[in-house]
N, C-alpha and C positions, 0 to 999 in steps of 0.2 A: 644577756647573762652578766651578772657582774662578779667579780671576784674577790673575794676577801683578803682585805690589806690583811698579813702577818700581821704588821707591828700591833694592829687593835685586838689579837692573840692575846687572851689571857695566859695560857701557855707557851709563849716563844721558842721555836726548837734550840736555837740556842741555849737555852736556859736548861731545855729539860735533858740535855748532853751534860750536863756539868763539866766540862771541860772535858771527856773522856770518849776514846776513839772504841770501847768496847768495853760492855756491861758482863760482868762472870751473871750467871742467871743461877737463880737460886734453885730451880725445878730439876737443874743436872745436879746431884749429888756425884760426888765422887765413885762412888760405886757403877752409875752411871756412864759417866768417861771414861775409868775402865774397860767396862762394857763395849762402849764404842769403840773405844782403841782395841782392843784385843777382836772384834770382830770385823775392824776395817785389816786388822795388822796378820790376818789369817786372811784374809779376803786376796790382799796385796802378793803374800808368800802364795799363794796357791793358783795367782792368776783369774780369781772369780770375777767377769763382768760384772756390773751394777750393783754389786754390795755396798759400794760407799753413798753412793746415788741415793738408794734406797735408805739408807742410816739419816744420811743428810735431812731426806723428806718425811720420814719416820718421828725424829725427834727437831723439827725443824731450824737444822743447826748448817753451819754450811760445807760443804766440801771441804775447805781448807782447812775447816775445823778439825774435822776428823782424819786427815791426813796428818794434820802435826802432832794427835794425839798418838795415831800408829805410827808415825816416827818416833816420837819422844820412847816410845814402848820398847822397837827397834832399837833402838841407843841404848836402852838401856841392859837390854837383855845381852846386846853384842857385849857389852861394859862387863855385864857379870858372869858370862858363860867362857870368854875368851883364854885362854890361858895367858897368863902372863907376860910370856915372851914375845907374843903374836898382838900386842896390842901397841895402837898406832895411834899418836893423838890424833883428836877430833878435829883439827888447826889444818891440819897435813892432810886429810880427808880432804875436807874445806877449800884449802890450796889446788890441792889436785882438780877437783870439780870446775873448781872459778878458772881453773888454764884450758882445761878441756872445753869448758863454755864458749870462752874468747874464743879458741882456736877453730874450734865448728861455729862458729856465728860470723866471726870475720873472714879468717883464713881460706875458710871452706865456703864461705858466703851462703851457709844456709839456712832455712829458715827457724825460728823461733820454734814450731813445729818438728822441725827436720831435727835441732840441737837436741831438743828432748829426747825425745825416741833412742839417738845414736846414744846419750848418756845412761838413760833408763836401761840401754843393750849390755851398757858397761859399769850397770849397779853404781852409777856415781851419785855422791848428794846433788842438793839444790836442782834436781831434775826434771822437777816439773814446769809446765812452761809460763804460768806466772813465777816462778822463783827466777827464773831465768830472765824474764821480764823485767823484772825487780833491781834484779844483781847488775845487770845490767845500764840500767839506768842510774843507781848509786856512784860506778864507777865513773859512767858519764860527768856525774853533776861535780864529785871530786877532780875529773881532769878540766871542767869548764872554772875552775877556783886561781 
């Protein structure tokens, strides 16, 4: 069996990325997103298993996608529902999240899994356990500088 060199690719994957780590697709209209977000972001408030799942494999988009649309949804609504005096910047949110992460990931030595869940318990951002993953490794590569 032999395998076909790339390079003799008329199409090179290189090339057909344009330099860009994510395509907006034209078939999601914004009505769309909406759509998604408002029915992950009911799904989320309401505790429903596999609504995101199903969203994800429905309009072939991925998890995370729809997760940040129901966040972004989230933020927003807390932004315009809140009264005045009870609003906390989104920095300070942020801050609190990234000490509570450190704290259950080192302090408590738990896991990646375990940090979630206890965050998720205490309505924190960046809760998910790739965000956590993430956040994590950022801080890393700044303190390896």
């Amino acid at each position: 069996m032999l395998l076909e060199n790339t390079a003799d690719s008329p199409f090179p994957f290189e090339e057909s990325l344009n330099g860009r780590l994510f395509t907006r697709r034209e078939d999601l209209s914004d009505d769309i997103r909406l759509l998604l977000g408002t029915n992950a972001l009911h799904a989320m408030l309401n505790g429903t298993w596999g609504t995101i799942t199903h969203l994800a494999e429905e309009y072939k988009v991925s998890r995370t996608f729809i997760y940040s649309l129901a966040n972004g949804l989230k933020q927003i609504g807390q932004l315009l529902f809140k009264e005045a005096s009870t609003l906390v910047s989104g920095a300070l949110y942020r801050e609190h999240a990234i000490e509570a992460m450190l704290s259950l990931r080192f302090e408590v030595r738990g896991s990646i899994g375990g940090t979630s869940t206890a965050m998720n318990r205490f309505d924190c951002e960046l809760s998910s356990t790739g965000s956590i993953s993430q956040t994590i490794a950022q801080i890393g590569g700044l303190l390896q500088r």
